[in-house]
MIBADREN-831946 format. One record per residue (C-alpha): x, y, z; residue in one letter. Coordinates in nm, 4 decimals. Layout:
<sites>
@c1: X&c2: Y&c3: Z&res: A
...
</sites>
This chain:
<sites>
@c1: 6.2530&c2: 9.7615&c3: 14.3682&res: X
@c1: 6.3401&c2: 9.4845&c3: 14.1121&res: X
@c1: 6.3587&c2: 9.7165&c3: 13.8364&res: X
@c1: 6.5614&c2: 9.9524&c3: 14.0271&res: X
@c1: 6.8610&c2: 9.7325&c3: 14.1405&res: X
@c1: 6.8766&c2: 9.6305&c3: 13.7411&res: X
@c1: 6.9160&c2: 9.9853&c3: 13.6172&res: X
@c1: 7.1753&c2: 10.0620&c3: 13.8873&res: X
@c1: 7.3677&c2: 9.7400&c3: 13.7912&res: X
@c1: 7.3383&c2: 9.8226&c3: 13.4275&res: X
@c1: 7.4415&c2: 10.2017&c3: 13.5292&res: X
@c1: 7.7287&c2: 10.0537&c3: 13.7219&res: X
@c1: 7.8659&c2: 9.7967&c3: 13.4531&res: X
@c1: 7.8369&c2: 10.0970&c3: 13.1885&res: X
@c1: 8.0535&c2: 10.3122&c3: 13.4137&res: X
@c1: 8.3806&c2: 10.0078&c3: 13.4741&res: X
@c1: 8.3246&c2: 9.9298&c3: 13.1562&res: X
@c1: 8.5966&c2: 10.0079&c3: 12.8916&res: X
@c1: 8.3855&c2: 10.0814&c3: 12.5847&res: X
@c1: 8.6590&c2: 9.9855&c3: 12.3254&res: X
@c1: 8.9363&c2: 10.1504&c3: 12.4609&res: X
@c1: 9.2863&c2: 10.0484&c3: 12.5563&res: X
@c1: 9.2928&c2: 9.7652&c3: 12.8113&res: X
@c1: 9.3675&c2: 9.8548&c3: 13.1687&res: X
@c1: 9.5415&c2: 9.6421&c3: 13.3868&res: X
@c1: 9.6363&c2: 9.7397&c3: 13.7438&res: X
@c1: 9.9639&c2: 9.9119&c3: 13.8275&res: X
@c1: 10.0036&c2: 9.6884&c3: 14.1187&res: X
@c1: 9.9724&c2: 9.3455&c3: 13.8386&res: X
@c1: 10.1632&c2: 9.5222&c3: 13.5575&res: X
@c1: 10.4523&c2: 9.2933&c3: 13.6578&res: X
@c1: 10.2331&c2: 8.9524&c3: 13.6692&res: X
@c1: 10.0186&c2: 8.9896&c3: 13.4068&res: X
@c1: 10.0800&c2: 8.8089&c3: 13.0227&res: X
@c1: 10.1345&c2: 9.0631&c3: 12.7854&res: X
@c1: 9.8113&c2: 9.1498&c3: 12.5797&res: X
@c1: 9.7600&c2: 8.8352&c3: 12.2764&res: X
@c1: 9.9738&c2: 9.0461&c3: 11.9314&res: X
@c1: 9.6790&c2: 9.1231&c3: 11.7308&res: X
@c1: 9.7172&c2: 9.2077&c3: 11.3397&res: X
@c1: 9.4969&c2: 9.4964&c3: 11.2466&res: X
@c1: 9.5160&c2: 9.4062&c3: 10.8451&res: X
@c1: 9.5601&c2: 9.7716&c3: 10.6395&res: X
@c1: 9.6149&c2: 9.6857&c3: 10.2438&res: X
@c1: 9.2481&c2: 9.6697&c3: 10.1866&res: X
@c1: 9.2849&c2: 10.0675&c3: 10.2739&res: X
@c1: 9.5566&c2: 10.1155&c3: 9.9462&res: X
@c1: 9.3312&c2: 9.9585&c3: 9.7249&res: X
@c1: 9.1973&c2: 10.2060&c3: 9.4277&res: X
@c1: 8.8973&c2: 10.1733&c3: 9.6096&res: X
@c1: 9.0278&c2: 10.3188&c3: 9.9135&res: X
@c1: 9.2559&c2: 10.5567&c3: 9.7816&res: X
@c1: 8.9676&c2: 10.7278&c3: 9.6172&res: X
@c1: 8.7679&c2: 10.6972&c3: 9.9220&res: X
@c1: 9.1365&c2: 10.8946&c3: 10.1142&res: X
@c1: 9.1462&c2: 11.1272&c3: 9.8493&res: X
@c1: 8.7399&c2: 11.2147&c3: 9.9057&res: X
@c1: 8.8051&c2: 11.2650&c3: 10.3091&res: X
@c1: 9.1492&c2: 11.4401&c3: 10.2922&res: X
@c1: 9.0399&c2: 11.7080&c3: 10.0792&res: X
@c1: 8.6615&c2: 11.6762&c3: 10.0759&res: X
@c1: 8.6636&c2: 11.6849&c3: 10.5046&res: X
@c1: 9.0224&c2: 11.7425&c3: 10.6472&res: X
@c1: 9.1688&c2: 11.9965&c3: 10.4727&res: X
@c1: 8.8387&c2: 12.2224&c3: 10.5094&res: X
@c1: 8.8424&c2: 12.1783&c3: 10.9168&res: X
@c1: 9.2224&c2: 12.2551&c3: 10.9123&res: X
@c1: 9.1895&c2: 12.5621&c3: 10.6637&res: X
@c1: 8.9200&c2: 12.6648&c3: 10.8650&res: X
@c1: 9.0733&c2: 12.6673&c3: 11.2261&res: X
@c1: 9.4624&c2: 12.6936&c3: 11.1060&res: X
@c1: 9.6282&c2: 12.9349&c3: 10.8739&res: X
@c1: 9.8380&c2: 12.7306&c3: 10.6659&res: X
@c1: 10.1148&c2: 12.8071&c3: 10.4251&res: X
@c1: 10.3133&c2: 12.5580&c3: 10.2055&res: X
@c1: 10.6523&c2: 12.5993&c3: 10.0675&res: X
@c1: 10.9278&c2: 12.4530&c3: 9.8718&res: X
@c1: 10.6819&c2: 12.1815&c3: 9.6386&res: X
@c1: 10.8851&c2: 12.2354&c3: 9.3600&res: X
@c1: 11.1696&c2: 12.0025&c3: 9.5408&res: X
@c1: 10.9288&c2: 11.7282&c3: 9.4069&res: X
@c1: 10.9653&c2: 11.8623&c3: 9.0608&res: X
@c1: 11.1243&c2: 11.5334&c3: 8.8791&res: X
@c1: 11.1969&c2: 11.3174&c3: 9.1709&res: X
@c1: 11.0767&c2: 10.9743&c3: 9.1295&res: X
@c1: 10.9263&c2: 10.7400&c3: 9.4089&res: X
@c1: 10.9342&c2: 10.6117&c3: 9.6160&res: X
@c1: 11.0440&c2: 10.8152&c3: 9.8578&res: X
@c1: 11.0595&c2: 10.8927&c3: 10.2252&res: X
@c1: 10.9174&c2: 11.1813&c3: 10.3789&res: X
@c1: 11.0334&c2: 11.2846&c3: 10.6911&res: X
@c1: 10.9232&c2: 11.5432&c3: 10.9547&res: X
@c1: 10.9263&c2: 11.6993&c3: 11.3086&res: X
@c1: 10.6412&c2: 11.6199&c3: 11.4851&res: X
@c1: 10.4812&c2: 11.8047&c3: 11.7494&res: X
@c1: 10.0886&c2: 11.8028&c3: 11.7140&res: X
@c1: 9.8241&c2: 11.5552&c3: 11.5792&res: X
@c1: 9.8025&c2: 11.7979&c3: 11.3086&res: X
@c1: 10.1065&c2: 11.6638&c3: 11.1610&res: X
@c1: 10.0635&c2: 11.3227&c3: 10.9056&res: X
@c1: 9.7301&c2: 11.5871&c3: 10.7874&res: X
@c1: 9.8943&c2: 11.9214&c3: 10.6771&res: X
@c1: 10.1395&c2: 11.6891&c3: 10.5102&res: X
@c1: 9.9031&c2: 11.4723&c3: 10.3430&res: X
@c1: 9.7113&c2: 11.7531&c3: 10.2018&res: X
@c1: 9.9655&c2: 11.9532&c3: 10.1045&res: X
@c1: 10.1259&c2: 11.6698&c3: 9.8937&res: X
@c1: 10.0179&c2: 11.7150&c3: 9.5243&res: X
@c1: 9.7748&c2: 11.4220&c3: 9.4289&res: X
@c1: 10.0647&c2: 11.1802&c3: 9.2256&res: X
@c1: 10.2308&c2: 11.1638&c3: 9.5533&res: X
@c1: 9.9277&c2: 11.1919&c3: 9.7666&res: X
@c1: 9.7949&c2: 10.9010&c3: 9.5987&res: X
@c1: 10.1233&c2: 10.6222&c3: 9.6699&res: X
@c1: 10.1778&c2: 10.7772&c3: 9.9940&res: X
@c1: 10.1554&c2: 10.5232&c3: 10.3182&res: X
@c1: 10.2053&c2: 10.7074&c3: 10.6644&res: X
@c1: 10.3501&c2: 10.4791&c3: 10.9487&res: X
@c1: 10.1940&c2: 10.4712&c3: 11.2714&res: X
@c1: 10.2630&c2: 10.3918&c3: 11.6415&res: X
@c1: 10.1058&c2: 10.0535&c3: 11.6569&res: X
@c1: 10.0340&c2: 10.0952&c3: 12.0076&res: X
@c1: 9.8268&c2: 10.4255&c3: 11.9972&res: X
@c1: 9.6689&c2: 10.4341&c3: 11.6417&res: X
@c1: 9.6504&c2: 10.0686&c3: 11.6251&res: X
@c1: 9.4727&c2: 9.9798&c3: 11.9421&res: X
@c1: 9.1161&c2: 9.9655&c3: 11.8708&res: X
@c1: 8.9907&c2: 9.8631&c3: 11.5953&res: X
@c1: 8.7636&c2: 10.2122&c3: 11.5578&res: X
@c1: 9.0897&c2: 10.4363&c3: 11.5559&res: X
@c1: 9.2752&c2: 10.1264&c3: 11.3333&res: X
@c1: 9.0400&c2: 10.1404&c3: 11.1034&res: X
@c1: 9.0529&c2: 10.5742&c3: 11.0688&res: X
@c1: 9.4014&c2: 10.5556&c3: 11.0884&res: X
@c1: 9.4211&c2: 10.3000&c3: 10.7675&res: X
@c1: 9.1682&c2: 10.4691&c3: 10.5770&res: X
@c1: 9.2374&c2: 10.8153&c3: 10.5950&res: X
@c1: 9.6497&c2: 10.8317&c3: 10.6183&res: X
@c1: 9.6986&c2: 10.4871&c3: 10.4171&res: X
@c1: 9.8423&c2: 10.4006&c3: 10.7878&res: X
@c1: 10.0322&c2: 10.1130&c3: 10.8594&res: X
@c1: 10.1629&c2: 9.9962&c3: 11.2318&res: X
@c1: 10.4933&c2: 10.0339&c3: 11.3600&res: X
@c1: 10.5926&c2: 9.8734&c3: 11.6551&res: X
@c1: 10.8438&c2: 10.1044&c3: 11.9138&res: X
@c1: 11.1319&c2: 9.9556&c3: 11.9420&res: X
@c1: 11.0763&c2: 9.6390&c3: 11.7697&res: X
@c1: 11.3705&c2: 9.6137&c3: 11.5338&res: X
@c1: 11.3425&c2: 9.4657&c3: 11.2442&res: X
@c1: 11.0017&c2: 9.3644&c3: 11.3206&res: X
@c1: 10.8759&c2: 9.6865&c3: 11.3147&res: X
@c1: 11.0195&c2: 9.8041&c3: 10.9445&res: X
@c1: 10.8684&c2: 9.4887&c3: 10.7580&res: X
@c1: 10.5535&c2: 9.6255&c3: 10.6599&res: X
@c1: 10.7375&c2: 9.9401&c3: 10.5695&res: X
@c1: 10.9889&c2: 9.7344&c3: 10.3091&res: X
@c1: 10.6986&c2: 9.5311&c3: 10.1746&res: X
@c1: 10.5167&c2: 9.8871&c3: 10.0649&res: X
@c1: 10.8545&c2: 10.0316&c3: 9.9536&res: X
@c1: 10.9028&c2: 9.7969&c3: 9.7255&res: X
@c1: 10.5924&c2: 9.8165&c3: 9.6051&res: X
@c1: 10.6204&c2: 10.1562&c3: 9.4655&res: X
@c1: 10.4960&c2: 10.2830&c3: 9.7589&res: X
@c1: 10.6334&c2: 10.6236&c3: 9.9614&res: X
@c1: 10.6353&c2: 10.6430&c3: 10.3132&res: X
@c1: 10.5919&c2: 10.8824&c3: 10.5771&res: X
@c1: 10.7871&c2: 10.8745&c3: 10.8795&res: X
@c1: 10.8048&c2: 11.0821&c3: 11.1620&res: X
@c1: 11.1753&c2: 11.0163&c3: 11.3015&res: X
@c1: 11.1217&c2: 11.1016&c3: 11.6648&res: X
@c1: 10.9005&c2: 10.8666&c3: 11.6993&res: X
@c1: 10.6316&c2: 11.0227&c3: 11.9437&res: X
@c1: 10.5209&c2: 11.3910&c3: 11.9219&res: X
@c1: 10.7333&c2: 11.6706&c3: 12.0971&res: X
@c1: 10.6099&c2: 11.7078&c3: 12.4899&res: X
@c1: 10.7117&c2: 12.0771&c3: 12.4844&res: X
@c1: 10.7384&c2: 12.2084&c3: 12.0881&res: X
@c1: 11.1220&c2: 12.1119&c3: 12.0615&res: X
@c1: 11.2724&c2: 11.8623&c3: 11.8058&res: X
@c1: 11.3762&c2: 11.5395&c3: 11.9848&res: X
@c1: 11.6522&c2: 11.3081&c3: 11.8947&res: X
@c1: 11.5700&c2: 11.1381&c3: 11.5793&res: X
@c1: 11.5781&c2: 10.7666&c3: 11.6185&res: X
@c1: 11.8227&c2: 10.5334&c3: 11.4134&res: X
@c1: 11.5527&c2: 10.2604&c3: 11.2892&res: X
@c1: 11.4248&c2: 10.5960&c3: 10.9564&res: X
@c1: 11.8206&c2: 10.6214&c3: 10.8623&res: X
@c1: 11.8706&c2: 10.2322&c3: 10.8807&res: X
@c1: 11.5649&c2: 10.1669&c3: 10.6463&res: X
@c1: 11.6433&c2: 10.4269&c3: 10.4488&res: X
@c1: 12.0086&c2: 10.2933&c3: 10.3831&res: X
@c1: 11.9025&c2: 9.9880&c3: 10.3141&res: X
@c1: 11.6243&c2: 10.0244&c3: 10.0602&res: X
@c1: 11.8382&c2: 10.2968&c3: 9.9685&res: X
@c1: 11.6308&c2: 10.5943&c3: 9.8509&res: X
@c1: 11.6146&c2: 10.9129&c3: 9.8576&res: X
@c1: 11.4914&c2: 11.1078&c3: 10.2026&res: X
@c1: 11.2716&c2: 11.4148&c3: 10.1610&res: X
@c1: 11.2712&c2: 11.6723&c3: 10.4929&res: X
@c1: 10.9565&c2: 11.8443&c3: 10.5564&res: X
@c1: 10.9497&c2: 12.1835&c3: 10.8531&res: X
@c1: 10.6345&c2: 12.2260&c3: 10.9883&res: X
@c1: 10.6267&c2: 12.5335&c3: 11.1812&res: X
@c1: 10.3262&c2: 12.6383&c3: 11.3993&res: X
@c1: 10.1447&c2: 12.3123&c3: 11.4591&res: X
@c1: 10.2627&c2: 12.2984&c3: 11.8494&res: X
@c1: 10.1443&c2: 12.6244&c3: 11.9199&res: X
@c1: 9.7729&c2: 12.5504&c3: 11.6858&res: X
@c1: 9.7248&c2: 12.2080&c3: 11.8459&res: X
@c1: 9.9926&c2: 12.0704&c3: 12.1000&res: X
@c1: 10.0126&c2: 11.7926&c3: 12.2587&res: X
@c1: 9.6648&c2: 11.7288&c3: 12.5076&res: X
@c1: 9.4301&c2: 11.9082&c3: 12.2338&res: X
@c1: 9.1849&c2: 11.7493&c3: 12.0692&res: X
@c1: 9.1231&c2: 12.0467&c3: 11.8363&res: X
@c1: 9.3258&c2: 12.3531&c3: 11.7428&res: X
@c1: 9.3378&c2: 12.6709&c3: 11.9534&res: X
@c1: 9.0844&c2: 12.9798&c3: 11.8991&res: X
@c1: 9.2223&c2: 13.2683&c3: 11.5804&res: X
@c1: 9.3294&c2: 13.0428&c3: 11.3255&res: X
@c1: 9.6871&c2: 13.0221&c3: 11.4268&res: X
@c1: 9.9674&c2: 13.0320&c3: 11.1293&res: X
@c1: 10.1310&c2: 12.6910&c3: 11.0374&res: X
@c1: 10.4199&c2: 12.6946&c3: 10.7394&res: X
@c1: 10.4721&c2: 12.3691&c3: 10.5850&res: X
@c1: 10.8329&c2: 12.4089&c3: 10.4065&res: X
@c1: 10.9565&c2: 12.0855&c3: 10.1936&res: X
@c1: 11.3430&c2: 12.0672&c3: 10.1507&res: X
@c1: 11.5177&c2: 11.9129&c3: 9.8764&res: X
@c1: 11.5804&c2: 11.5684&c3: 9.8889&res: X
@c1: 11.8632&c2: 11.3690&c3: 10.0989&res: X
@c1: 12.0253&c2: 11.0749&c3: 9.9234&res: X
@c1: 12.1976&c2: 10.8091&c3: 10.1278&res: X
@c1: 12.6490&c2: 10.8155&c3: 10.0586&res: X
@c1: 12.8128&c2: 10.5321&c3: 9.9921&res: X
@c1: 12.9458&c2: 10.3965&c3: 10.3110&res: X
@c1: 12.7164&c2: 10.6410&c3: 10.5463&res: X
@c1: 12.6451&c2: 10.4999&c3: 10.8778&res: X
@c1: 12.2728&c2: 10.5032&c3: 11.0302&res: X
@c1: 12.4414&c2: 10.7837&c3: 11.2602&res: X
@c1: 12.6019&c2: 11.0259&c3: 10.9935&res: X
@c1: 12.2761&c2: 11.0057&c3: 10.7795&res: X
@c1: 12.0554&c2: 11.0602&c3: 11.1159&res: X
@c1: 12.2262&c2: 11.3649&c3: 11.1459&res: X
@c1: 12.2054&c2: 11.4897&c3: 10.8157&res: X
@c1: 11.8271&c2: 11.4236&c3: 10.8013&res: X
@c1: 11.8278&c2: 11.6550&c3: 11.1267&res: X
@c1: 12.0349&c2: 11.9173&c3: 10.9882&res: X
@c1: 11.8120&c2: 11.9755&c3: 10.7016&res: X
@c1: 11.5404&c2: 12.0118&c3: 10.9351&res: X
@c1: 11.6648&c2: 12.2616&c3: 11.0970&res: X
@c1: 11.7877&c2: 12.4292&c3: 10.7581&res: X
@c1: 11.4891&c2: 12.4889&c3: 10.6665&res: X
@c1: 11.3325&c2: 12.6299&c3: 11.0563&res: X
@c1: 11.6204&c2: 12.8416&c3: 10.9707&res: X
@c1: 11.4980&c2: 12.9438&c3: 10.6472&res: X
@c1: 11.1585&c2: 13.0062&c3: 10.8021&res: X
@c1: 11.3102&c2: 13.2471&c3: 11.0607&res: X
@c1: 11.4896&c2: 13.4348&c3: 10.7701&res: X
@c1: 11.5634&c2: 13.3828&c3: 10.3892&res: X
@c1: 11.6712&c2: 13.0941&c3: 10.1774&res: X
@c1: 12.0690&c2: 13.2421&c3: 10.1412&res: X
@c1: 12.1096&c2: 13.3504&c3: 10.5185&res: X
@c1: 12.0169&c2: 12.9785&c3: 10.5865&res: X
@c1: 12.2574&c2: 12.8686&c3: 10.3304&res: X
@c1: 12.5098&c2: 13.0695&c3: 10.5037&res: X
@c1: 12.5167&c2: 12.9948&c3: 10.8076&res: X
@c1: 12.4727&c2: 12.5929&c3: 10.6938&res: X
@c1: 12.8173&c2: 12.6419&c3: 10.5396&res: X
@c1: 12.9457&c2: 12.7585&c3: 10.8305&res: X
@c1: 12.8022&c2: 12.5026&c3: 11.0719&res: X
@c1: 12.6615&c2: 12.7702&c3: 11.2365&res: X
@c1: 12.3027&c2: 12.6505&c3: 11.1911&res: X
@c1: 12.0634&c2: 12.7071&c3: 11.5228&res: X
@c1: 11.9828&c2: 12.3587&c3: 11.7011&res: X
@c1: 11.6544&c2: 12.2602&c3: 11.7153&res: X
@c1: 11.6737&c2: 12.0958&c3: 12.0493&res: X
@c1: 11.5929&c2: 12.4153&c3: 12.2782&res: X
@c1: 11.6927&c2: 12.5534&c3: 12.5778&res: X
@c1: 11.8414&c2: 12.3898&c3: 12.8596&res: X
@c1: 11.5973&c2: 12.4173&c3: 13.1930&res: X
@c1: 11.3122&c2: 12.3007&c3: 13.3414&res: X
@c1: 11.0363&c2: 12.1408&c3: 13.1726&res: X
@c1: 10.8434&c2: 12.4883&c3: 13.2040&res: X
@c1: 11.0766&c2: 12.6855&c3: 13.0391&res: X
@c1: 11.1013&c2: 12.4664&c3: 12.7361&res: X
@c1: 10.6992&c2: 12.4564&c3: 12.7030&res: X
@c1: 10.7285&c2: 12.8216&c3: 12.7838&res: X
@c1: 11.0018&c2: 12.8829&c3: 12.4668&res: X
@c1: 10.8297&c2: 12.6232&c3: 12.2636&res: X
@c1: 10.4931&c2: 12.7708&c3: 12.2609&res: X
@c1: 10.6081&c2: 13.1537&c3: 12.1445&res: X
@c1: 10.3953&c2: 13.2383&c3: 11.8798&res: X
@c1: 10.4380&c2: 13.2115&c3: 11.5269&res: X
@c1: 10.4927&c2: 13.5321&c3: 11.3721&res: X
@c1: 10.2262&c2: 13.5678&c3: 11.0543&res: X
@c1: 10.3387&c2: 13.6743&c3: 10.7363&res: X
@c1: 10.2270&c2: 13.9781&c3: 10.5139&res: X
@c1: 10.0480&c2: 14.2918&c3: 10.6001&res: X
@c1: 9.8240&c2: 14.2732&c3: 10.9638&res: X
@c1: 9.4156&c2: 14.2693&c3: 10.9619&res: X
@c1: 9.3316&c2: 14.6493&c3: 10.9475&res: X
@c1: 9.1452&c2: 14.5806&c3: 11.2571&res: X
@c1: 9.4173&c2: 14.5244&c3: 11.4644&res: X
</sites>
């Protein structure tokens, strides 16, 4: 009987406890309970040569295989990066954990190399298991939502290092496939340590792996990964106009994707460039429109 009531009290404190995820507190003491102690997950020992060799070995010796393997990835427009010196910024829409990968592996190795990737401190930075991957792999660094200048000081101290960044303006992956508002705190940093902004399209990822998938969808789905040339802050630009330009050459190049390089330039010119923000309705008919398939390119599989 002894040895009984110990294995159901060991079976019991195994199933409340947390195992090294995020900490749960009540709904009903949310309002009464101190914030969590601010905890400093350190990251530089990950952009030491050490650990950029060990990035390199995992990004293209372990993640590009899997994605290659259950995506059908294409990559366009590299040869924006032809002469441009870092560092830079690297922007992108971001709708699927697939994201801060397809980019990082697509980058050519110079780039790949003194390329940091910033990272919601409160998801990727919460445990030290998923700090720790996040560091390693995408040279990761936290930033805090909403926290100002707080939040971009880690950024500055790695820009002027040498070091580019990636940045993912929206700030949280797309709910339903659509491009959300870009957030201010990219085109303030950007103005500041003044350099140049380079927009990456990557088209396909919601419908491969959206948002509540842990791994990408059966029939290796197409993604396009399409780099635009690069954005340099104007003299006197606010944080607003250059927000807006870094979403207009977003959806330039969606726009592209859809049809050629000079009917996007055409319709650019005449402001008549298709918004990225999607229809107006119900939550279920922007999932619906947001998850249309991604046409593939070339000739179909003579089994079809």
């Amino acid at each position: 009987m002894g040895s009984r009531r110990f294995l159901d009290e060991v079976r019991e404190v195994a199933r409340a406890w947390n195992w090294g995820r995020r900490p749960v507190v009540p709904r009903s003491a949310e309002g009464t309970t101190p914030p969590p102690p601010r905890l400093e997950f350190p990251t530089d020992w990950a952009r030491t040569p050490l650990g950029r060799a060990a990035r390199t070995a995992i990004l293209l010796g372990v993640m590009r295989p899997i994605v290659w393997n259950e995506t059908a990835p294409e990559v366009f427009g590299l040869e924006h990066l032809d002469g441009l010196r870092g560092p830079v910024m690297f922007i992108s829409n971001h709708t699927s954990h697939l994201d801060a990968t397809l980019i990082l592996t697509t980058l050519p190795q110079r780039w790949r190399d003194r390329t940091a990737t910033a990272a919601a401190k409160d998801y990727f930075f919460d445990v030290w298991w998923r700090s720790g991957f996040t560091a390693l792999v995408y040279g990761g660094f936290p930033i805090e939502r909403g926290g100002g200048e707080r939040a971009t000081r880690k950024a500055k101290e790695l820009i002027r290092a040498g070091w580019s960044i990636i940045v993912f303006p929206e700030g949280t992956r797309s709910p339903d496939g659509w491009v959300q508002r870009f957030r201010h705190g990219t085109a303030r940093l950007a103005l500041e340590m003044r350099m140049p902004i380079v927009p990456i399209a990557i088209i396909g990822a919601y419908q491969a792996m959206p948002r509540g998938r842990a791994w990408p969808k059966p029939g290796r789905p197409p993604i396009r990964v399409r780099y635009g040339a690069p954005l340099y802050p104007r003299e006197g630009e606010t944080h607003q106009e250059l927000s807006l330009r870094m979403q207009q050459a977003i959806a330039e190049l969606f726009d592209e994707d859809r049809t050629t390089w000079w009917e996007a330039r055409r319709r650019a010119a005449r402001g008549e460039t298709p918004r990225l923000s999607g229809p107006m309705g119900p939550t279920w008919l922007r999932m619906w429109e947001g998850s249309r398939p991604v046409k593939r390119r070339g000739k179909p599989p003579v089994w079809r």
